[in-house]
N, C-alpha and C positions, 0 to 999 in steps of 0.2 A: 663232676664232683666225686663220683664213687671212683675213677680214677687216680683222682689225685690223694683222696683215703686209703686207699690200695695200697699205693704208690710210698706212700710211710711208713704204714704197718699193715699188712694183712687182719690182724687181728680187729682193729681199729672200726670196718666194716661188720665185724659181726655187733661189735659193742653198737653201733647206728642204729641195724636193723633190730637187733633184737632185743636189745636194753643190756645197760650196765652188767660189769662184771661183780659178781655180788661178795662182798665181806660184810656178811653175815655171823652171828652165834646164836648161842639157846640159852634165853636169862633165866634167872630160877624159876618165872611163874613156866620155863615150857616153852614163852614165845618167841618168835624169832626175828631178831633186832639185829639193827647196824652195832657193828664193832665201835668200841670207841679207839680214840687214839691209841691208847695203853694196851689194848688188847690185839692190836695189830699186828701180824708179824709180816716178814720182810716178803711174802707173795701178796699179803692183802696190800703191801703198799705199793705192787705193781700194779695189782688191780687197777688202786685206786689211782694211780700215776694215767692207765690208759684210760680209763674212763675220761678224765681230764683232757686227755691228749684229745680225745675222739670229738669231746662237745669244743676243744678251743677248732679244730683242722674246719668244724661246720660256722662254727660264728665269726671266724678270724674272713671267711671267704661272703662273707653278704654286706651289701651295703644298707645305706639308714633304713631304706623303705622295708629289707629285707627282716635287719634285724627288730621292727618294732612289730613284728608278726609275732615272731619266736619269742622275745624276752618275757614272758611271762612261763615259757617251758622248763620243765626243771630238768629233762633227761635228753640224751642225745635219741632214742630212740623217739621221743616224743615232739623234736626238734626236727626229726627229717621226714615224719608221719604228715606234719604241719606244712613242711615245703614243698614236699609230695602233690598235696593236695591242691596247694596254692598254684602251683605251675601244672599239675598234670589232670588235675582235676577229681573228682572222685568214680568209680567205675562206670556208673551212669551217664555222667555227666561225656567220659572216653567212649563211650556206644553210642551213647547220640552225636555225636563228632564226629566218630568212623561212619556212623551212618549217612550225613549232610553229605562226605567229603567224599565216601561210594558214592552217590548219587551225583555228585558233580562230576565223578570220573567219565561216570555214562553216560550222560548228556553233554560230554565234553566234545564243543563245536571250534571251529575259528569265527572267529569275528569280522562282520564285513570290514570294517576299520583297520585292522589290526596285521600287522606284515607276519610273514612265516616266524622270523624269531621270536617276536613279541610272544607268537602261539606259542612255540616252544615254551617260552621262559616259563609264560603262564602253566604249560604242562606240568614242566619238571616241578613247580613249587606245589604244584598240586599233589605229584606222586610222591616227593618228599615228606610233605603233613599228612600223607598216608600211611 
């Protein structure tokens, strides 16, 4: 996926990781608010152009089961924070994984049953999810 984001725009990948491009102002009380239409000028409607681009390149790419994860997210950044977690797990969750799958590496035997390739295959898939 961060390839095919790449692959469009360079820029498009920072919008994922790091949140939206901001058009922003300062309203009279001081605070700092979304632009409206009117106040927009022709780089805030880049911004606003890639922002768009960036959450369509993540939601145009997932199917049903994907998108009813995400559709309550409102930001790309918070849209791939989500898918993140979903497929890769959260840090803990990767240490205890790396840990199991160290441990099967060293105890990795062949099988009385099992022919030299089968071993193989079983290896390679092992050092792969490593």
């Amino acid at each position: 996926m961060r390839d095919h984001i790449i692959g469009e725009d360079y820029e498009l990948l920072d919008i994922v990781t790091d949140g939206p491009l901001a058009t922003m102002k300062i309203n009279a009380k001081g605070e700092e608010v979304e632009k409206t239409r009117i106040d927009c000028t022709a780089d805030d409607w880049r911004k606003r152009e890639k922002n768009a681009k960036a959450k369509k390149w993540l939601v145009c790419g997932l199917g049903p089961d994907e998108y009813s994860r995400i559709q309550s997210c409102t930001t790309t950044k918070e849209i791939w924070h989500t898918l993140q977690v979903a497929h890769e797990g959260t840090p803990q969750v990767k240490r205890s994984r790396g840990t199991l799958l160290y441990s099967q590496y060293k105890n990795f035997t062949m099988k009385e049953s099992e022919t030299i390739q089968e071993m193989y295959t079983r290896f390679t898939t092992l050092i792969n999810e490593l």
